[in-house]
N, C-alpha and C positions, 0 to 999 in steps of 0.2 A: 617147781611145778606141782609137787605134793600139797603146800598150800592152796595152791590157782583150784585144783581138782577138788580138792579135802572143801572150800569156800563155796562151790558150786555144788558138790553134793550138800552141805547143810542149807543149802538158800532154797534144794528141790529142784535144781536143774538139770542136775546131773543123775544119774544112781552107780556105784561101784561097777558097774557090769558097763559104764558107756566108758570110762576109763581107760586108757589104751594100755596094753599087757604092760608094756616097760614102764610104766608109773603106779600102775597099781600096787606093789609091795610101800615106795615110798608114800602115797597118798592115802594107806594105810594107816602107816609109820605115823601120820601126822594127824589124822583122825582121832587116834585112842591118847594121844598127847595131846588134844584140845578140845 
């Protein structure tokens, strides 16, 4: 799910703030590793 979210914030779809609380640490996690 950290990819699915992390893939949708870099396309502009998303922003870290629409991210739902329990994903946000991991979709972090995979942000600064890609």
């Amino acid at each position: 799910m950290g990819r699915f979210y992390g893939e949708r914030i870099k396309a502009g779809e998303l922003t870290l703030d629409d991210v739902p609380k329990l994903w946000r640490a991991v979709t972090e996690k995979w942000l600064d590793s890609n």
